[in-house]
C-alpha positions as CSV (number, residue, x, y, z in Angstrom):
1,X,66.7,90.1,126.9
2,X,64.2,90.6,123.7
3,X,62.8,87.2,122.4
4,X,62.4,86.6,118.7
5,X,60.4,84.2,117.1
6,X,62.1,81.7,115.0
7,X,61.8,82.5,111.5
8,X,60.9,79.0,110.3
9,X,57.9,78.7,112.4
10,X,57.0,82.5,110.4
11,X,57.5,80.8,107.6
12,X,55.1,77.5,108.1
13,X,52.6,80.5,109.3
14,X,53.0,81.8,105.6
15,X,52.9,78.2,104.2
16,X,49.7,77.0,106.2
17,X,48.0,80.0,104.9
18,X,48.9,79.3,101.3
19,X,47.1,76.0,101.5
20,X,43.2,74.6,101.1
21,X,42.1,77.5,103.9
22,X,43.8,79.6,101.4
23,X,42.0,78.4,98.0
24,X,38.5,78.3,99.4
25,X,38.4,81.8,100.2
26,X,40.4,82.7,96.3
27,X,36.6,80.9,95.1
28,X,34.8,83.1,97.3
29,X,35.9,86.4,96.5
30,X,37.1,85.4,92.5
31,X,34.2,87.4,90.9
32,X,34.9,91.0,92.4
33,X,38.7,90.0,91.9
34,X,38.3,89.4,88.6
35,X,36.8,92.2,87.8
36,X,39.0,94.7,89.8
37,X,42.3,93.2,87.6
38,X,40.1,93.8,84.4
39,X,40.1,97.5,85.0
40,X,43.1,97.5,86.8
41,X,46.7,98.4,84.9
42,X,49.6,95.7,84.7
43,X,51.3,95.5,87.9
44,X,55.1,96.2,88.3
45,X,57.3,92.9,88.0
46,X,58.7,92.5,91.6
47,X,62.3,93.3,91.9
48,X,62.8,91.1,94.9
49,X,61.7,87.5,95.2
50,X,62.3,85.3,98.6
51,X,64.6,85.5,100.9
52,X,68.4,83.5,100.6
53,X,69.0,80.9,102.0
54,X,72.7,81.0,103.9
55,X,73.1,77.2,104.6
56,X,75.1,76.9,101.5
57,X,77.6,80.1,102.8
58,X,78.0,78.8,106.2
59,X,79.0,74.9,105.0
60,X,81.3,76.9,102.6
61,X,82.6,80.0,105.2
62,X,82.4,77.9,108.5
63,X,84.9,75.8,108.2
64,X,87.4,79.1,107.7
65,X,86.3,80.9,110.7
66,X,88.4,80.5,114.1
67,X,87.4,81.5,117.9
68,X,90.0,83.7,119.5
69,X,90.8,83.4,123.2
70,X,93.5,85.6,125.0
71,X,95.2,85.3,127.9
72,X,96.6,88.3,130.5
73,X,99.5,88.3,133.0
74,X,98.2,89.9,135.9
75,X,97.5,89.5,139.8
76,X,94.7,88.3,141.4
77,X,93.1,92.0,142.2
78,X,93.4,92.6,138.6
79,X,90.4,90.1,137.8
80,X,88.8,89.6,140.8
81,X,87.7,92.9,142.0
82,X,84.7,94.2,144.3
83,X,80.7,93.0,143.2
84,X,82.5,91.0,139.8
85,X,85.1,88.0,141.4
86,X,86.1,86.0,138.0
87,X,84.4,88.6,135.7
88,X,83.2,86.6,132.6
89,X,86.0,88.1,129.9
90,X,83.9,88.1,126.7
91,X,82.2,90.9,129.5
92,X,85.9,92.1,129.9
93,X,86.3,92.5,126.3
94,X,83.2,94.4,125.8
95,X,83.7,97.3,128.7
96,X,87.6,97.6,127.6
97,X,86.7,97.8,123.4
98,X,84.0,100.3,123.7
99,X,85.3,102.2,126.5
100,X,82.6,101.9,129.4
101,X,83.6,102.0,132.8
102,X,83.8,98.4,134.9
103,X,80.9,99.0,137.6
104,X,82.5,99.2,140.8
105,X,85.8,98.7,140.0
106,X,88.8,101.5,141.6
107,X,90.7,102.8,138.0
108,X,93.8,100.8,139.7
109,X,92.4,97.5,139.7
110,X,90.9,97.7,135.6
111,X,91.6,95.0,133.5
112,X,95.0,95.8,131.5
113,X,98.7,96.1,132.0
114,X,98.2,98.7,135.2
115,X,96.7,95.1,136.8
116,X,100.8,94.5,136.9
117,X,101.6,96.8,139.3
118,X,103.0,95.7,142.7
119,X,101.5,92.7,141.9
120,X,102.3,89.5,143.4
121,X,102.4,86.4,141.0
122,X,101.5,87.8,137.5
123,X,99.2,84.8,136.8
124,X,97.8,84.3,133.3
125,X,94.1,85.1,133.5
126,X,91.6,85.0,130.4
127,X,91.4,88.9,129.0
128,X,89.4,88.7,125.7
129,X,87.1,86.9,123.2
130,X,86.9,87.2,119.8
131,X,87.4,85.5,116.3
132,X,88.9,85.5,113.4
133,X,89.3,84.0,109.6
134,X,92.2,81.9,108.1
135,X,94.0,84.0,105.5
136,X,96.3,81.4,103.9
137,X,96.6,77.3,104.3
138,X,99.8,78.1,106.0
139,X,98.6,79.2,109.1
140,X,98.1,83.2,109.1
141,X,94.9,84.6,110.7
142,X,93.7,87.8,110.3
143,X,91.6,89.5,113.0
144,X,91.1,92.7,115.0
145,X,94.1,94.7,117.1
146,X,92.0,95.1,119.7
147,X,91.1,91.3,120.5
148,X,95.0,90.4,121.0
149,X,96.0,94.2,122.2
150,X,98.0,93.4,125.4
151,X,97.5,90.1,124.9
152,X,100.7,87.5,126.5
153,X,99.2,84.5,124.3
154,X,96.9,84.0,122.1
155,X,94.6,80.3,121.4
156,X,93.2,79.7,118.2
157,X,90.9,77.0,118.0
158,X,89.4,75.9,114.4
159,X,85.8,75.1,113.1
160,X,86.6,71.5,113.8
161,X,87.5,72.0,117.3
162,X,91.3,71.6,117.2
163,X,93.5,74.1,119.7
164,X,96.6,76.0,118.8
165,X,98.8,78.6,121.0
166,X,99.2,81.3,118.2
167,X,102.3,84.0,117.4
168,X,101.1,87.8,117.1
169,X,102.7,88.9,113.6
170,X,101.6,91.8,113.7
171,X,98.8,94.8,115.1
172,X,97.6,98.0,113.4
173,X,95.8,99.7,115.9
174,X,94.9,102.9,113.5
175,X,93.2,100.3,111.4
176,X,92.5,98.1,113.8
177,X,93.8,95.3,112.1
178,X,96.2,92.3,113.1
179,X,97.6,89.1,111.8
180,X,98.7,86.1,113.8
181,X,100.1,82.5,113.0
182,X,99.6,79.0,114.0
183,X,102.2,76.3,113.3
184,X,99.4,74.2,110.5
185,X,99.3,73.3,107.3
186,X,96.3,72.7,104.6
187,X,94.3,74.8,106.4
188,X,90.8,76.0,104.5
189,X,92.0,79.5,103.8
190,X,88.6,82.0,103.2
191,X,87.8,83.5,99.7
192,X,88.7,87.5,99.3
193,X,86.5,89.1,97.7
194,X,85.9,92.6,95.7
195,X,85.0,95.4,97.9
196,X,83.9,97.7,95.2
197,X,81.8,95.4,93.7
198,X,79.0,95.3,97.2
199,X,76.5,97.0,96.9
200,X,74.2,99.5,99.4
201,X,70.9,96.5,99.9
202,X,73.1,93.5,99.4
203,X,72.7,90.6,101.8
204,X,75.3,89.9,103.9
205,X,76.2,87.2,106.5
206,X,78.8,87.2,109.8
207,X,80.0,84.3,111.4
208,X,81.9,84.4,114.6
209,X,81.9,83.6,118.6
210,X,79.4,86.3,120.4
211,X,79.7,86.0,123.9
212,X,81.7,83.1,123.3
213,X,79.2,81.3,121.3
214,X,81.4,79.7,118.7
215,X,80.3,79.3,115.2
216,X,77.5,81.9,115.5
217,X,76.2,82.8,112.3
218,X,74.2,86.3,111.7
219,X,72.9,88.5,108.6
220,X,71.6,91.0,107.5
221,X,72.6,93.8,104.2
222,X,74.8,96.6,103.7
223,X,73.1,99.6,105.3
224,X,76.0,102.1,103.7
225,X,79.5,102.2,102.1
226,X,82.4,104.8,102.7
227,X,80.7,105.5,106.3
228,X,82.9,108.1,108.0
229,X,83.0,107.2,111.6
230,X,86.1,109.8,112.5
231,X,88.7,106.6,112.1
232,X,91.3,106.1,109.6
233,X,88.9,103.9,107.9
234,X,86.3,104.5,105.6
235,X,83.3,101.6,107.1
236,X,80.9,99.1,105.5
237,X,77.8,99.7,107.4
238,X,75.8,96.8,107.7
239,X,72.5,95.5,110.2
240,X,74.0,92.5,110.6
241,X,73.7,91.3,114.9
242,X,77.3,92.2,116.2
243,X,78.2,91.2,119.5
244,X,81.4,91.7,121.7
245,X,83.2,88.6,121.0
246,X,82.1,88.4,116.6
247,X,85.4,91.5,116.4
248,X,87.3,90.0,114.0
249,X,85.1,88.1,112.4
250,X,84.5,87.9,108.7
251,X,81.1,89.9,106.7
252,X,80.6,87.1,104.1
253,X,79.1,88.2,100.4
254,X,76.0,85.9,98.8
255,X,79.6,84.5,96.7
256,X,81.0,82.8,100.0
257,X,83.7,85.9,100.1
258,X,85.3,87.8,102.8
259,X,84.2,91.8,102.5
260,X,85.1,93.0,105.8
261,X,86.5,92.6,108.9
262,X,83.6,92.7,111.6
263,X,85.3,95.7,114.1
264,X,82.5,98.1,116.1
265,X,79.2,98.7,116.6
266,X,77.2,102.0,117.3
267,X,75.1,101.7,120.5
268,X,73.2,103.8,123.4
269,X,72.6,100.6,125.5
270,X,75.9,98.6,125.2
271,X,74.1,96.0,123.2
272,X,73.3,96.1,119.5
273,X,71.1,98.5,117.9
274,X,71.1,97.5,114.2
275,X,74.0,99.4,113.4
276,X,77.9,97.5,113.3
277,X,80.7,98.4,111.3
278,X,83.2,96.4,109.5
279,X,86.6,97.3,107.7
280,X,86.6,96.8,103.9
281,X,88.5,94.2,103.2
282,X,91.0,95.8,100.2
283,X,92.0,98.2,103.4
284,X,92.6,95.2,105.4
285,X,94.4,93.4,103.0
286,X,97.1,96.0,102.0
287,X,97.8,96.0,106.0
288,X,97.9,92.6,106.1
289,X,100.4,92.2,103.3
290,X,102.8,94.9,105.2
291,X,102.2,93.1,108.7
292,X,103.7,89.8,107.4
293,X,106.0,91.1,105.7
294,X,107.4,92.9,108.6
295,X,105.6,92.9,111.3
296,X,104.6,96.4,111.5
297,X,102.6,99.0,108.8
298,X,104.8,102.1,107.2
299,X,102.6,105.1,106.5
300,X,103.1,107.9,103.7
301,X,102.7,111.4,105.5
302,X,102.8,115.4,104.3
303,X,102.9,117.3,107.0
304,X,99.5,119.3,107.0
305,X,96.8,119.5,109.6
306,X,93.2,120.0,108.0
307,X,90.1,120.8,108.2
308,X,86.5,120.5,105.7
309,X,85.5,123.2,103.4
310,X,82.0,124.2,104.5
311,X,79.9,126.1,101.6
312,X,79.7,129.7,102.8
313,X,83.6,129.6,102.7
314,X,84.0,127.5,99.2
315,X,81.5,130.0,97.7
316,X,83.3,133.2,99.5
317,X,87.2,131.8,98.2
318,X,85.7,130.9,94.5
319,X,86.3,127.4,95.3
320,X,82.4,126.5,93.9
321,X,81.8,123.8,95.6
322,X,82.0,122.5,99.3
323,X,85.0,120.1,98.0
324,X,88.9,119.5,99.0
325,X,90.8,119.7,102.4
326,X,91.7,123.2,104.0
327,X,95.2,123.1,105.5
328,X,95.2,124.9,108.7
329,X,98.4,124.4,109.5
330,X,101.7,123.5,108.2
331,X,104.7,121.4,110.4
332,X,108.3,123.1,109.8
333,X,110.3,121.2,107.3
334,X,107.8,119.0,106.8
335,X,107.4,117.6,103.0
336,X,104.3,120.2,102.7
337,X,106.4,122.7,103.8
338,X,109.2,122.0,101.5
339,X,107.0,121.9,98.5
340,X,105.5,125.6,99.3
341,X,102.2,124.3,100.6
342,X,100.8,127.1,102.8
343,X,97.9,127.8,105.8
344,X,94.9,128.5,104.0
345,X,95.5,126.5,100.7
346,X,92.7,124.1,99.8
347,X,94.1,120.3,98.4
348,X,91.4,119.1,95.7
349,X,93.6,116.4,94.2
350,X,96.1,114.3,95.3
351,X,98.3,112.5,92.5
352,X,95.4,113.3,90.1
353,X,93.1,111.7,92.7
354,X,89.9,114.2,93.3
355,X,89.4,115.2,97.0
356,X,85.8,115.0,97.7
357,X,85.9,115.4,101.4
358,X,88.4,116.0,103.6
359,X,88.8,112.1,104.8
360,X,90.0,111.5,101.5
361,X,93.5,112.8,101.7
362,X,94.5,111.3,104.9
363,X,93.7,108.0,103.4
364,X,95.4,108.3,100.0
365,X,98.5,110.2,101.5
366,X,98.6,107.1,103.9
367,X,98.2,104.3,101.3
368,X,101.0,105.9,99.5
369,X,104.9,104.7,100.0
370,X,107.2,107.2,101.5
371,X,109.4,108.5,99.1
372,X,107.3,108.1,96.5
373,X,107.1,111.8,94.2
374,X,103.4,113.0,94.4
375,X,101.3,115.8,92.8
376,X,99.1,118.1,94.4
377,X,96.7,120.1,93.2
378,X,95.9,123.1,95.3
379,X,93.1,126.1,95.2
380,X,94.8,129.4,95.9
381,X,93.6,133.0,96.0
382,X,91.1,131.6,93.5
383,X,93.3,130.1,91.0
384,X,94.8,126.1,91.2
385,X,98.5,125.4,91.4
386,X,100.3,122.2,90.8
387,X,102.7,121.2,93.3
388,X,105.4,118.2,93.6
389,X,105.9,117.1,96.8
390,X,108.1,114.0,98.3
391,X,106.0,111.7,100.8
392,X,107.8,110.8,104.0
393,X,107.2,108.8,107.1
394,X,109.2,111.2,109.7
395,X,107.7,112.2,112.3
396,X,107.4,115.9,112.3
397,X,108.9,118.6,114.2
398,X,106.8,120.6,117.0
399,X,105.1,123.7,115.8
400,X,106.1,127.1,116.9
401,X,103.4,129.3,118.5
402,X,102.3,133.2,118.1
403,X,104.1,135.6,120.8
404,X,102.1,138.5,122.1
405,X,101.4,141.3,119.9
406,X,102.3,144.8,120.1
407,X,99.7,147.2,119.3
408,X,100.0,149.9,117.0
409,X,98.1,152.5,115.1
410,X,94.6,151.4,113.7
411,X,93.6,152.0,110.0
412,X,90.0,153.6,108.7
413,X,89.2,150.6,106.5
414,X,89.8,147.9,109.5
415,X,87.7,149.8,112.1
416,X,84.6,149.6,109.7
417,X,84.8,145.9,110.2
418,X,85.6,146.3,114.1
419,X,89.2,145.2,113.6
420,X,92.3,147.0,114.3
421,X,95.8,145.6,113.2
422,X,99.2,145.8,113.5
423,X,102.6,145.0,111.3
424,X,104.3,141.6,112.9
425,X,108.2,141.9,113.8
426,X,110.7,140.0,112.3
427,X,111.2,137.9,115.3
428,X,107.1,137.2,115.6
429,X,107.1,136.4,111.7
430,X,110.3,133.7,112.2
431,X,108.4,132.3,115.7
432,X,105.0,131.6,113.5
433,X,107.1,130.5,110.6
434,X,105.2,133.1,108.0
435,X,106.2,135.3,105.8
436,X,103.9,137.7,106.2
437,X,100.4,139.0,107.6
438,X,99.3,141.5,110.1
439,X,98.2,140.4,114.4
440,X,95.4,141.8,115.6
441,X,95.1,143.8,118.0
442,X,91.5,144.5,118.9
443,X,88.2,142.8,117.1
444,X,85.0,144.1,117.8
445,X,81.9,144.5,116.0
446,X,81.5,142.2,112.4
447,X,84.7,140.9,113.4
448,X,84.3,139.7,117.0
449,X,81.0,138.2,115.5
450,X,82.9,136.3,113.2
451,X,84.9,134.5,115.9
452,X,88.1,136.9,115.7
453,X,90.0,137.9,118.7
454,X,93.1,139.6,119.9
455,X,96.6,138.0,119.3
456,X,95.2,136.3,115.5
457,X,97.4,136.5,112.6
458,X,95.7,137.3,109.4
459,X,97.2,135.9,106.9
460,X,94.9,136.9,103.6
461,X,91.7,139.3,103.2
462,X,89.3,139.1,100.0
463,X,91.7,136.0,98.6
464,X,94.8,138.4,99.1
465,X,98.1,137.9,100.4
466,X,99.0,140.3,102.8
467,X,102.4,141.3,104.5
468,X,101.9,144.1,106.4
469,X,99.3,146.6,107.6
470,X,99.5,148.4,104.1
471,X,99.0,145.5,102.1
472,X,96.2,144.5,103.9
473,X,94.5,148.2,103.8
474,X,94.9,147.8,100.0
475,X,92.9,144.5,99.7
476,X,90.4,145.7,102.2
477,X,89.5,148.9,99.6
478,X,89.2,146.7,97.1
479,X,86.7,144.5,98.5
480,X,83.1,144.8,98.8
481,X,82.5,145.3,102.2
482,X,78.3,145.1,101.3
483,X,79.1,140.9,101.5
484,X,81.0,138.9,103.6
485,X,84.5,139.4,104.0
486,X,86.6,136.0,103.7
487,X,89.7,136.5,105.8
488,X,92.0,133.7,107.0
489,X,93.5,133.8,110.2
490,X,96.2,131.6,111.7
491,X,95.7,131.2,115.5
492,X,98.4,129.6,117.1
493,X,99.5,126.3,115.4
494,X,95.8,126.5,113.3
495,X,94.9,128.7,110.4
496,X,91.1,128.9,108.9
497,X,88.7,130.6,106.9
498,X,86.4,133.2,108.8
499,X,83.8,135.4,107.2
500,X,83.3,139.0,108.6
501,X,79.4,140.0,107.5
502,X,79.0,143.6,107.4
503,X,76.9,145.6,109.7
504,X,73.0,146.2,108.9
C-alpha cells in the first residue's frame, strides 16, 4: 500500500525554510536580485493563495454524516466459502458494487440472494458498508441503492456513536439513489447546496466510512461537471480519495453544503486512481422527494430509441452541427408514435429545451411528469417541425421485426451505388410498422462499404421520403452522386443514417 507523507510535517518543511536560514541567504544574493527586478516587468498578481483549511467543514459536516452497515439472510456457504471463511464485508461490498469476481469462489456460493438457495438456517450475516448523510431532523437518510440493495436490515449509527435499526423508504437503482428512516428526532440535518453554482477547480471535501473507517474525511476539487459515464446521470467528477465503503457519502462545498452523493469510482486496479464520481445533488433531491413520498420514482417516457449525431451525417442531412438525438427506432403506440415522430427524425429541443447531445433528452423526458403535454422540435428532410406529444410512463409494446425480402428487378441508378432494391408488400410494410420504403436486396460496391446489407429497409435517400422503388429512383437522379449519399436505413427494430461515398 503507497505511503504518503503527512502534509503538516511538508508544511513545517516550508516553514523552517522561511526562517533565519532563509533570510541569510535573501542578504547574500540581494544585489543581483535587485537588479534583475529593476529590469524585470511587474509580475502577475497570483490568483491562488494557500491552501483551505477543512477543520471548520468537518466540525460543521461531521456531525451530519452516518456509517451504514447492512445485514444479509443467508446460509453459512454463502459467506464462508473456499480461501475467504468470514470475508471482511466492506471487501464484499467492493467485489459486488464494481462487479469483480470473488477469487475462488463457485458462481453458486456469491454473496447475494442465490446464497438462499437450499440453504439451511438463513442466518443474518454482515453484507455491506457504506455511509450516508441526514436529510431532515426527523430521521430520513439519504444514501446509495447499492449499499442497502438486498439488504434485510439496515443499522445506522450517528457521528456521536448512537445505533439505530433503520426502515428502507425507498431505492432508485437507475440513479442509484435511496432514502431510509430512523425513529429520531432533532437530528443535525446537512445543508443542500446549489449544484449549478460549483465550479470546474473548486475544492471539495468527502466524509464517510472507507473500509469501515468511520468519520473519514478526504478532499480534493472538481475535476469536471456533466461527465457522461453511460448512466442516467450526468456526474460531478472530482479527485477526491473514494473508497468502497465512502458510497453514499456526501461531496461537501468550501460553504459546509451537500453537492453530491459520493456513488463510483473509475479504476484499473480496484483501488483508487484519482478519479470518483458523485451524483449532483438537485438529481438526488428530486428522487428523494418522490421516494418519501411514495416509496418508489415515476418516470416520464416517449417511446423512441436513440442514437448521437456524428458530423459527417449532421453536415450530409443539413442539420449543421453535430447536435440533437437520432431516433432509430420508434415503439408501436407509443406517445412518439402517436405524435407522428418517425425513424430517422433528429430531436433538437425538447419543451423549448436545446438538445446538445444525445444524453440530454433521456434526462429531461425523464424528469418530466407523465401526462404532462410536451413540445418537440424535430429536424426532418432538412426543415424543423413542431410536434405535441403526451408523456407517459407505460411500458411499451414489443417491436415488430423485418420478414425476408423478395427480390425483384434492379434499377440503373441503384446499381451505380452497388445496391439493388425491391418494393415492400403490404404485409412486410404492416410487420415493420412503416409506411413506406424499399428492402434491399443485394449491396455491393459504395454500398456494402457503407455498412448496407441484404434484408435493410431504406427508408429515405438524399433527405427524401421514399415509398417504393420509383420514388426512390426519383430522389437517387436528383442527387449528386459525386458526394456522399445520406440514406437511412431501418434494420430490424433500429433505423440510422449511412453514407454511401461514390466510387473513385
Amino acid at each position: 500500500m503507497p505511503r504518503f507523507k503527512p502534509l503538516h510535517a511538508a508544511l513545517l518543511s516550508v516553514a523552517f525554510l522561511g526562517g533565519a536560514a532563509g533570510v541569510a541567504g535573501w542578504e547574500h544574493f540581494s544585489p543581483p536580485l535587485a537588479a534583475a527586478q529593476a529590469q524585470a516587468p511587474a509580475a502577475n498578481p497570483l490568483l491562488v493563495q494557500g491552501l483551505p483549511d477543512f477543520s471548520p467543514l468537518v466540525d460543521a459536516v461531521g456531525p451530519s454524516v452516518v456509517n451504514i452497515r447492512t445485514m444479509e439472510k443467508v446460509t453459512r456457504q454463502g459467506v464462508e466459502f473456499q480461501g475467504f471463511p468470514g470475508m471482511d464485508p466492506d471487501m464484499l461490498e467492493f467485489f459486488r458494487r464494481f462487479g469483480l469476481p470473488v477469487p475462488n469462489m463457485p458462481p453458486q456460493q456469491r454473496p447475494g440472494p442465490q446464497g438462499n438457495e437450499g440453504g439451511d438456517d438463513g442466518e443474518s450475516q454482515p453484507s455491506g458498508v457504506g455511509s450516508g448523510f441526514i436529510l431532515s431532523s426527523d430521521g430520513y437518510i439519504m444514501t446509495n441503492a447499492h449499499v442497502v440493495e438486498g439488504a434485510s436490515e439496515v443499522m445506522v449509527t450517528l457521528a456521536d456513536k448512537r445505533e439505530f435499526k433503520a426502515k428502507i423508504v425507498g431505492a432508485d437503482k437507475r440513479t442509484d439513489v435511496a432514502v431510509v428512516k430512523i425513529d429520531a428526532k432533532g437530528l443535525p440535518a446537512i445543508k443542500i447546496g446549489d449544484v449549478n453554482r460549483l465550479k470546474v477547480g473548486e475544492w471539495v471535501m468527502a466524509i464517510g466510512s472507507p473500509f469501515g473507517l468511520e468519520n473519514t474525511v478526504t478532499a480534493g476539487i472538481v475535476s469536471a461537471k456533466q461527465r457522461d459515464t453511460g448512466d442516467y446521470l450526468p456526474f460531478i467528477q472530482t479527485d477526491v480519495a473514494i473508497n468502497p465503503g465512502n458510497s453514499g457519502g456526501p461531496l461537501i462545498n468550501m460553504r459546509g453544503e451537500v453537492v453530491g452523493i459520493n456513488s463510483q469510482i473509475y479504476s484499473r486496479s480496484g483501488g483508487f486512481m484519482g478519479i470518483s464520481f458523485a451524483i449532483p445533488m438537485d438529481e438526488a433531491i428530486r428522487v428523494s422527494d418522490q421516494l418519501r413520498a411514495t416509496g418508489k420514482v415515476s418516470r416520464g417516457r416517449i417511446g423512441v430509441q436513440i442514437g448521437p449525431v456524428d458530423k459527417e451525417v449532421a453536415e450530409s442531412i443539413g442539420l449543421g452541427s453535430a447536435t440533437g438525438a437520432l431516433v432509430s427506432a420508434v415503439e408501436p403506440d407509443s406517445p412518439a408514435a402517436k405524435a407522428g415522430l418517425q425513424a430517422g427524425d433528429v430531436i433538437v429541443q425538447f419543451n423549448g429545451t436545446k438538445i446538445d447531445k444525445v444524453s440530454d433528452l433521456p434526462r429531461l423526458v425523464g424528469n418530466t411528469k407523465p401526462g404532462s403535454k410536451v413540445s418537440l422540435t424535430i429536424f426532418r428532410r432538412g426543415k424543423q417541425q413542431q410536434l405535441a406529444i403526451t408523456v407517459a410512463d407505460v411500458p411499451a409494446d414489443e417491436s415488430q421485426v423485418a420478414q425476408a425480402p423478395e427480390a425483384s428487378g434492379a434499377t440503373a441508378n441503384a446499381k451505380t451505388l452497388g445496391l439493388r432494391v425491391t418494393d415492400l408488400t403490404a404485409a412486410q410494410k404492416k410487420a415493420l410498422g412503416v409506411r413506406g420504403g424499399v428492402q434491399v436486396a443485394e449491396a455491393s460496391g459504395p454500398a456494402a462499404r457503407a455498412g448496407m446489407r441484404p434484408g435493410d429497409v431504406v427508408l429515405a435517400i438524399a433527405n427524401t421520403e421514399v415509398a417504393s422503388v420509383k420514388d426512390f429512383e426519383a430522389a437517387l437522379a436528383k442527387a449528386d452522386q459525386s458526394k456522399p449519399v445520406n440514406v437511412l436505413v431501418r434494420r430490424d427494430e433500429w433505423a440510422q443514417y449511412l453514407l454511401i461515398r461514390p466510387q473513385k
